[in-house]
C-alpha positions in Angstrom: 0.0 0.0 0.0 1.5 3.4 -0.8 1.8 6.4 1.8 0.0 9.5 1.3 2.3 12.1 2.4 1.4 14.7 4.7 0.7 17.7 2.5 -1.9 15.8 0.5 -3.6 15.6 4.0 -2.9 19.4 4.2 -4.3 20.4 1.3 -7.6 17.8 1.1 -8.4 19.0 5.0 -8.4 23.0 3.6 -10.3 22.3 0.5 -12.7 20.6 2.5 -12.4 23.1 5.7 -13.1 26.2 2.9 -15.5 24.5 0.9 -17.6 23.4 3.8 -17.5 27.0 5.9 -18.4 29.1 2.5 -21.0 27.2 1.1 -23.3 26.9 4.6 -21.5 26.5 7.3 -24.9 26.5 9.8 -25.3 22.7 7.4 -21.9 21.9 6.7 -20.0 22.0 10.0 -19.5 18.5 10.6 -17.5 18.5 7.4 -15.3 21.3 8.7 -13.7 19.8 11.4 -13.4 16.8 9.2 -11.3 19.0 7.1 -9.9 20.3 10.4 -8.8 16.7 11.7 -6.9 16.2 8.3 -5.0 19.7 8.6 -3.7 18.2 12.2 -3.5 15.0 10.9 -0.7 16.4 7.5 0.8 18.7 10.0 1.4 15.9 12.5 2.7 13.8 9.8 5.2 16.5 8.0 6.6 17.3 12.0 7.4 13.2 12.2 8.7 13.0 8.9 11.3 15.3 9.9 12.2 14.0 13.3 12.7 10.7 11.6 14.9 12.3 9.1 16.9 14.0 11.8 17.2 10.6 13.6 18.7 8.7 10.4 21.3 11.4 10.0 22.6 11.0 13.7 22.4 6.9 13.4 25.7 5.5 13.8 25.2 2.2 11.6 24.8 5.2 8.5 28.2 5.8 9.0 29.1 2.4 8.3 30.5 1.0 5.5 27.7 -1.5 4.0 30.6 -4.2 3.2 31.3 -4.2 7.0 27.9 -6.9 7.1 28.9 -9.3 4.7 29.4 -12.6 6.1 32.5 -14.1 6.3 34.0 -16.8 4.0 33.0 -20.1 5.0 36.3 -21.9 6.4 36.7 -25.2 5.1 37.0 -28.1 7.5 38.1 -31.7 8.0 37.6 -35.0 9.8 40.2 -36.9 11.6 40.5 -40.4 9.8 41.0 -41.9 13.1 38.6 -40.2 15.9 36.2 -38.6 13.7 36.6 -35.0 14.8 35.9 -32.3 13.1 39.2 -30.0 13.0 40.4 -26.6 10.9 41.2 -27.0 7.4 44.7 -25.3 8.8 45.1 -27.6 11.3 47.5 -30.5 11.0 47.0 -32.5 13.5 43.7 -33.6 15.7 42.9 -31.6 18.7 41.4 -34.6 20.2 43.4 -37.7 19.3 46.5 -36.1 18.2 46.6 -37.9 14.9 48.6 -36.1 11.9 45.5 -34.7 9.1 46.7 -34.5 6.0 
């Protein structure tokens, strides 16, 4: 779903807030403070918008270089022949047996 963005609630809450208080306002005033409740409603929005901007500026993890949070290469690993256990591909011997990996 797309977001309406504040000043389209702005300008919908005057037309409606002008239209309804010229034409008869004695019928129309329900639809004024309709109009009135969207004027809040864009202001409140535009005012948040910008705090939210000012809060991404000021985030730390902006400053960050993107290639920071790319995993690391997977190291390779193998077995001992005798034990089993799973040891370093830069290991040459086996932590738990001792026996010489190749």
């Amino acid at each position: 779903m797309a977001k309406i963005h504040g000043i389209v609630y702005l300008i919908i809450g005057l037309f409606i807030s002008i239209a309804s208080y010229y034409i008869k306002y004695d019928k129309l005033y329900p639809f004024f403070y309709v109009g009135l409740l969207f004027i809040t409603f864009g202001v409140a929005k535009i005012v948040i918008g910008f705090i939210n901007k000012e809060e991404k500026k000021q985030s730390p993890l902006n400053r960050l270089n993107p290639n920071q949070f790319r995993q690391a290469p997977k190291q390779q690993y193998k077995r001992c022949p005798t034990c089993g256990n799973v040891a370093r591909a830069s290991d040459n011997f086996c932590a738990r047996c001792g026996n010489r990996l190749y």
